[in-house]
N, C-alpha and C positions, 0 to 999 in steps of 0.2 A: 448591772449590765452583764456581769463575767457569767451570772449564776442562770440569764436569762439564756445567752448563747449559749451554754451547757445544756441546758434542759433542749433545745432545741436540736441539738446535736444528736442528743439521747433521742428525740423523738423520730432524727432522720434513720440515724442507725435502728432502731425498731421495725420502722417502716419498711427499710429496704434489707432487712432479715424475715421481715414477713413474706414480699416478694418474691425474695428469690426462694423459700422455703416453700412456698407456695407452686412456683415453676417446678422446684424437684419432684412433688408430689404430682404434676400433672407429666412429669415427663415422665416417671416411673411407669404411672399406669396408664398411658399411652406407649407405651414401648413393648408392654405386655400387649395390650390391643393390636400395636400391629405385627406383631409375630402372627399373632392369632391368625390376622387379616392374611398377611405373607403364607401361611400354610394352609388356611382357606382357599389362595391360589391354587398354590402348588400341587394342592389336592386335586382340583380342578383339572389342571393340565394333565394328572397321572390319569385320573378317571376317563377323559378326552381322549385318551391316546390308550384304552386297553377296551376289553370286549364287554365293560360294561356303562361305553357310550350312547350304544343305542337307549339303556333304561335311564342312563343322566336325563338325555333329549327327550324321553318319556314323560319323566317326572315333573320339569320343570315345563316344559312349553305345552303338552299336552293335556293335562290331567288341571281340568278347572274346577276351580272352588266359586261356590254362589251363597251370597248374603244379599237378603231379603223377601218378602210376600208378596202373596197372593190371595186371592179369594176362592171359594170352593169353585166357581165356574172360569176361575181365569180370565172373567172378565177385568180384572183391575191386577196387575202386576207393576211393581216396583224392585228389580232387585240389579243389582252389579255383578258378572258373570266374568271372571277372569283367569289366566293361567296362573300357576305358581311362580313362574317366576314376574308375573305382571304386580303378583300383588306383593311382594317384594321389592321390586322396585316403585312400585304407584302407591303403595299400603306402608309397609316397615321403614320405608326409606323416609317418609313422612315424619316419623318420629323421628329420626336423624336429622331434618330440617329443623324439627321441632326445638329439637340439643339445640342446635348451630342458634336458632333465633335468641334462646334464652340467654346465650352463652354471649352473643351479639348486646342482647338489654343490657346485661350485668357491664359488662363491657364499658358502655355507652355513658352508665347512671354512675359507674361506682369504680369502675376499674383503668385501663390505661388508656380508653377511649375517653373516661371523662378529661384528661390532662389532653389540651388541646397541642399545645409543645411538642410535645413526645410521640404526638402520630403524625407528623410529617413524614419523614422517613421513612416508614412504612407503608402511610397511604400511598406517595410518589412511587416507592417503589413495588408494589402491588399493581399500581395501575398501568406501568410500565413492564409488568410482570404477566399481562394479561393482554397486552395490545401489542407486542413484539413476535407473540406466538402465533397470533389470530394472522399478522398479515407473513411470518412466514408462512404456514397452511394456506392461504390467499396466492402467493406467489404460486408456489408450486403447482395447484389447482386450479388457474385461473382461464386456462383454457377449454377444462372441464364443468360446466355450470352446476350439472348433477351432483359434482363430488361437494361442493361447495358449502351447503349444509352442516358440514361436519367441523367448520371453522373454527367452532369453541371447544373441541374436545383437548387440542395443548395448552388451552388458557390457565386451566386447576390447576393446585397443588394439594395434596394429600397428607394434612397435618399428620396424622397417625403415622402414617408410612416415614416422613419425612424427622418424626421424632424418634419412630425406634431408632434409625440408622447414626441420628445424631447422640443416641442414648450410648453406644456406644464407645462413646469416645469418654463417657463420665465425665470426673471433674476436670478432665484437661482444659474443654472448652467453656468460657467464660456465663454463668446464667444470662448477665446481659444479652449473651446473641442468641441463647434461645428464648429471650422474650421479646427480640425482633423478629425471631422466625414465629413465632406464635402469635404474632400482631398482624405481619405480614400472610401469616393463612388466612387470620379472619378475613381481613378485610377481602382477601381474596376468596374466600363463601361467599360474602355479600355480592362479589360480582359476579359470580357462577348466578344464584339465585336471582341477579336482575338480568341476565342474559335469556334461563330457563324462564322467565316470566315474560319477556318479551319477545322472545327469536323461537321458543320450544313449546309454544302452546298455540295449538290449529282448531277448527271450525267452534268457532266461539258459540253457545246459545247461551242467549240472554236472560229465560226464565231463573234455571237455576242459579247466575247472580243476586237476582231478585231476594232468596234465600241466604243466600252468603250475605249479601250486605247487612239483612235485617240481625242477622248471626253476629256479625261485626257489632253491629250497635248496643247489644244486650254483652257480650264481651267488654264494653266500653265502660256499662253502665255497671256490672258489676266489677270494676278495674276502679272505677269514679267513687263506688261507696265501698272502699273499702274489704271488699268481701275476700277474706282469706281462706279459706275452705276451697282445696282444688277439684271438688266432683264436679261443680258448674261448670268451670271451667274444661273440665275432659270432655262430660256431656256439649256444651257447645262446641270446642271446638272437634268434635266426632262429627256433628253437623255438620261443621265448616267444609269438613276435606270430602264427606259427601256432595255438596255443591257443586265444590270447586272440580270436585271430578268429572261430574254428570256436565258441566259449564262448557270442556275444554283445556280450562287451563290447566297445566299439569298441575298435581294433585298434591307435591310436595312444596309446593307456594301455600298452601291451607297450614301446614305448619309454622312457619314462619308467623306468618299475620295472627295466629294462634299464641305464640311465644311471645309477641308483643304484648301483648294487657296481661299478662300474668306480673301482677305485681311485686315489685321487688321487695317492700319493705309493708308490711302489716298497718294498723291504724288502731288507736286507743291502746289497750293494753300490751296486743301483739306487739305493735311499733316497741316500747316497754322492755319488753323479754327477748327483742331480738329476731324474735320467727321471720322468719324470709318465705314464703311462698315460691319464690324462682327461684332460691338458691337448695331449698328442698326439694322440688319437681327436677330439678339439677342435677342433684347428688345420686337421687331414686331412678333416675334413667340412665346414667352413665354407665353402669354396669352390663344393662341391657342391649344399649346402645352398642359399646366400642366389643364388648367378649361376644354378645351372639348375633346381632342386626350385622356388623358390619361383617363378619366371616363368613355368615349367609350368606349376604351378597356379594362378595369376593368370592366365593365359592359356587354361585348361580350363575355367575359374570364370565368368567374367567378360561370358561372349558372350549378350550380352539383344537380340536384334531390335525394333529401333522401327518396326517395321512395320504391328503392329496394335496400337500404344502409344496408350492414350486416358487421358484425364485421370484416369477410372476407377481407372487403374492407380498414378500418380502420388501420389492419395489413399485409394488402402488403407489400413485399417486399421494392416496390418501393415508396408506401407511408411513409413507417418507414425511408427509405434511405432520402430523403425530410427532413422529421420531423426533423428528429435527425439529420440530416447535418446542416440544419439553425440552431437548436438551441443551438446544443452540439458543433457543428464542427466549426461552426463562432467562437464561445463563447471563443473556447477555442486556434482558430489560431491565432484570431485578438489578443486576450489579452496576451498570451505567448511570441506572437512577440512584442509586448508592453512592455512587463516587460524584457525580455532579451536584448532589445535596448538601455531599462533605465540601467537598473540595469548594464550594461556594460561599461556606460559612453560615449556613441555615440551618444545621443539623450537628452536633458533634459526631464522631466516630464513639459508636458502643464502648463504653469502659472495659478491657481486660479484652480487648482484640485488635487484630490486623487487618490487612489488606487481604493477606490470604485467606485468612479466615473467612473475612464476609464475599470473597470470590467463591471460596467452598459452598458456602452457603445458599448460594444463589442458585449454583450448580444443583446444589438437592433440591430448591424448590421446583426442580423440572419434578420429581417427582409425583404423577398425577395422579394414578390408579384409580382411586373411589371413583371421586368427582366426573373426570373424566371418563372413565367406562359410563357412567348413569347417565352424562351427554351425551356420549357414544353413541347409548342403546335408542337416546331419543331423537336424532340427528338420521338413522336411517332405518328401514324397514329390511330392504335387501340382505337374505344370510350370506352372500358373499361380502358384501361392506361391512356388514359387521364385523365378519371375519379379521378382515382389514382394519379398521379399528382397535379391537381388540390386541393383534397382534402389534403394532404401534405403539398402544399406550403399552402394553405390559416391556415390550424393548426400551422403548423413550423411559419408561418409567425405570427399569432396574439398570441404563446406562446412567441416568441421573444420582442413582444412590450409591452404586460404585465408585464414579467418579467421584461423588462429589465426599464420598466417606475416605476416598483416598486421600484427596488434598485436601483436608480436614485435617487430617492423621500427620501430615508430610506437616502442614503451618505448625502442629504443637511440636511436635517434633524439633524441627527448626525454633520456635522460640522459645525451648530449652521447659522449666521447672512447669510445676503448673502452676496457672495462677490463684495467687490468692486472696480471698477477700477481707481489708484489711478492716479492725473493729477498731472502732471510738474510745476511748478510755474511758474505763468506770470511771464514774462520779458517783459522790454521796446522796445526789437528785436521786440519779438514773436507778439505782438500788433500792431504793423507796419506791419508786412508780413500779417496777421490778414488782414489788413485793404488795 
């Protein structure tokens, strides 16, 4: 019996040296990402605000890029005609969904979403993290119907952003609470993504569903037999977000539903040797993704001229609604649903943290940026609402990372050493499996 609990012991301890070894590795190179992201802004703003505005505004809104044919008489044309920054947001951003969805399956099948347990807490407070924001921006706005639109833009949070800032603090802060803050993002993608599926996609045509479905099915059918090999799967799902664009719906939903059937685990020999299909399409986009898609568009996003900025602007409606939903509305959904989960007895309190800590924490997930700006862009037309917008999330967003990096700093501070993660004592087992 003594040799059994041992060995199990040994198995937890592995486990949860893999986890959090795991977390450092994703916090590392998401910290690098959002510097990137972070000076992608910055850039922005400098460019925005000096005499080579006019050619930003050139480059990105003006200067369209076209993929597809025709016939020699033009009689028969198919093609998608859009700006640079459209296909940025409607095109590259798509691969961003793409990450998120895979990242969602893994999740789901194999990771801290399959432990039903363990996402309470996160999912309560996610979903409380998204519906706190939506009706302060509702309050503020609600005399305004026009402004109203822009409801979902303080719901986000901005894993990227929200990890460099927690990066750091290093080892002071417990891995446990950045793998609440990394649970707590996903889940909160999934509800940006069901938001933009439902509330951010306008005049629907139904042909091009027609194609999309039939797209689904043959994604399904090769998901069903096993097919490891990712070029069907690129080739269709390239199809897909063709459809899904020509449809209406916005066009970063095709990602997603794409990231679904790419199967996680191979069959016959692959199953065998390990090969992962999603966790390679994974690994092979990450790079792409967080170092150059996302600084692009941080950097296509970002550029607000202070030039004829007047207080006016400052105190919008719809900028106040922004501001104060990241920073009051997160603050106070995430953390409320945090302390009523504990304090209930349905949840324990993250091992190797506080009170203040997970206050801090909550605090950062106002941090919106990405996400938010990409609602932003799809919530109005008007370049003065954007404007507004813009200015909003990028305030709401860096009051959220200050603050919330302050009292972060202040909690370890206050609870003195750092902490540390205590190891199991070798066994004679654990040394053989070891080995």
């Amino acid at each position: 019996m003594n040799d059994v609990f041992k060995k199990t012991q040994g198995l937890f301890q592995k486990t949860e040296q893999m986890i959090l070894s795991l977390t450092r590795d994703i916090q590392r190179t998401e910290s690098r990402a959002g510097l990137l992201m972070m000076t992608g802004a910055i850039l922005a703003l400098l460019v925005a605000n000096s005499p080579l505005y006019p050619f930003y505004q050139y480059v990105f809104e003006h200067i369209d890029f076209r993929i597809g044919f025709s016939d020699a008489q033009e009689s028969f044309r198919t093609e998608i005609n859009k700006s640079l920054l459209h296909w940025i947001n409607d095109g590259l951003m798509a691969l961003f969904f793409f990450l998120v969805g895979l990242e969602i399956k893994r999740e789901a099948l194999a990771g801290y979403f399959s432990k039903k347990e363990g996402l309470i807490l996160p999912v309560i407070a996610a979903i409380a993290g998204i519906c706190v924001p939506a009706l302060v921006f509702w309050f503020l706005n609600r005399d305004t119907p026009e402004n109203m639109s822009g409801w979902a833009v303080p719901t986000a949070t901005d894993i990227v952003f929200a990890l460099a800032v927690l990066s750091l603090l290093g080892k002071r802060i417990s891995p446990h609470l950045k793998i609440l803050l990394l649970t707590i993002a996903v889940v909160d993608d999934i509800g940006a993504i069901l938001i933009i599926a439902f509330f951010y996609s306008h005049d629907i045509h139904i042909g091009p569903l027609y194609i999309a479905a039939a797209t689904l099915f043959f994604l399904a059918v090769l998901n069903r037999r096993g097919v490891t090999s990712v070029g069907p799967y690129v080739l269709l799902g390239f199809l897909l977000w063709v459809c899904v664009l020509e449809s209406g719906i916005h066009a970063t939903i095709a990602g997603v539903l794409a990231a679904l059937f790419i199967p996680l685990h191979g069959k016959g020999q692959d199953s065998n040797n390990g090969y992962s299909p999603l966790k390679h399409l994974e690994h092979d986009l990450y790079p792409a993704v967080f170092f150059a898609i996302i600084p692009l568009f941080a950097f296509a996003n970002s550029g607000i001229s202070l030039a004829n900025m007047t207080l006016d602007h400052l105190f919008h409606p719809v900028t106040g609604g922004i501001v104060l939903g990241l920073f009051f509305g997160k603050q106070i959904g995430i953390f409320l649903a945090l302390w009523l989960v504990i304090k209930t007895g349905c949840c324990p309190k993250p091992p190797g943290s506080n009170w203040l800590q997970l206050y801090g924490l909550s605090i950062l997930c106002g941090t919106g940026f990405t996400m938010s700006l990409f609602i932003g862009a799809l919530s109005y037309t008007d370049p003065a609402m954007q404007t507004a917008v813009r200015v909003g999330v990028l305030l709401g967003s860096l009051l959220s990372a200050v603050v919330g990096y302050l009292v972060l700093l202040w909690s370890v501070r206050r609870k003195g050493p750092r902490p540390r993660i205590e190891k199991a004592p070798e066994t004679h087992e654990t040394e053989q499996e070891a080995r």
